[in-house]
C-alpha atoms as one frame of an Amber mdcrd trajectory, in Angstrom:
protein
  15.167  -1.652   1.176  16.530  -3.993  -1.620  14.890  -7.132  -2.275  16.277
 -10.070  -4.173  13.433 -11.684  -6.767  14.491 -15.418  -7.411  12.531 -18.771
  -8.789  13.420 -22.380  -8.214  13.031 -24.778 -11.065  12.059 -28.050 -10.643
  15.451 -29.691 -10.377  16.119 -26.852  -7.515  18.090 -24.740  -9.325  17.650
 -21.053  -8.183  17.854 -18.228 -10.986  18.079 -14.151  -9.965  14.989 -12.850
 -11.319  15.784  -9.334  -9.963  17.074  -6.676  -7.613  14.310  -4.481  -6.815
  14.374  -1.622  -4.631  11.603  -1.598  -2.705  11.994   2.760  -1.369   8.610
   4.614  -0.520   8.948   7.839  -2.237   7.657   9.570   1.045   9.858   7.347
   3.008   6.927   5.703   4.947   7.923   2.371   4.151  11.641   1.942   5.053
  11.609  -1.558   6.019  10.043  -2.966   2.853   6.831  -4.388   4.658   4.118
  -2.591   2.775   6.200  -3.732  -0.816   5.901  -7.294   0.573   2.877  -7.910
   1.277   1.987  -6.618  -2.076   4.253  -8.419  -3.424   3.298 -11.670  -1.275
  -0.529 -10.973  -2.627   0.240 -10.459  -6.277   2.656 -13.504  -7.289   1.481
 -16.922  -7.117   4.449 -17.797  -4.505   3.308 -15.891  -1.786   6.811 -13.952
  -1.016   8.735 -17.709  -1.319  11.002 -16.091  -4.314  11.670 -12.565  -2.689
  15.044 -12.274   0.152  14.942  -9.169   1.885  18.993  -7.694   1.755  19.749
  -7.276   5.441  21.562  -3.607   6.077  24.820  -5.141   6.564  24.939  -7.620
   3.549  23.755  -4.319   1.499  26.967  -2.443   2.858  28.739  -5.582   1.772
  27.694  -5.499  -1.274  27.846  -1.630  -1.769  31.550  -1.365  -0.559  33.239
  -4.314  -3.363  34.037  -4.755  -6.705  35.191  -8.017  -6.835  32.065  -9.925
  -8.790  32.783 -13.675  -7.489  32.182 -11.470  -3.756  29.381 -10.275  -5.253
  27.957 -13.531  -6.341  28.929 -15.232  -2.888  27.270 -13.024  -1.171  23.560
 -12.836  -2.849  24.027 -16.617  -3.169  24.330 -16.529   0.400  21.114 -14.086
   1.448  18.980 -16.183  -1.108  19.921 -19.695   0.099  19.737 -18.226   3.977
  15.885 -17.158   2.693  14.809 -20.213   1.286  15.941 -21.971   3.585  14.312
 -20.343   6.458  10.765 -20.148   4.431  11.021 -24.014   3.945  11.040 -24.339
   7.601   8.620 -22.670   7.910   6.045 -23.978   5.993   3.102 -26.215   6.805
């Protein structure tokens, strides 16, 4: 599972942190859920910086070579995230 790491700065700017790829070496984590909640536990922002790559925005992402694509699309999954974790806080 690939994850993307981001902050937001005060003026609400976002800036990649990292692409992390979250893969149990056994395999017993596919879906990236144990790696979250770690991750959710260790970092101050409780899993607010860290998008989860859905399988077919991964393919997308896999299959081009065409950067601004590239850009558009992780710009897309990380907005998408944030968005959907403001919502959903108290």
């Amino acid at each position: 599972m690939l994850f993307i790491e981001y902050d937001v700065t005060r003026e609400g700017e976002i800036e990649l942190v990292a692409l992390v790829n979250a893969v149990e070496a056994e395999g017993s984590d596919p879906d990236g859920e144990d790696w979250m909640a770690w991750r959710r536990s260790t970092f101050d922002d409780r899993g607010m910086g860290c998008a989860a790559v859905p399988a077919d925005d991964l393919t997308l992402l896999e299959s081009t070579r065409d950067a601004e694509q590239v850009r558009a699309i992780v710009e897309r999954i990380v907005l998408a995230d944030r968005r959907a974790k403001e919502q959903a806080a108290p």
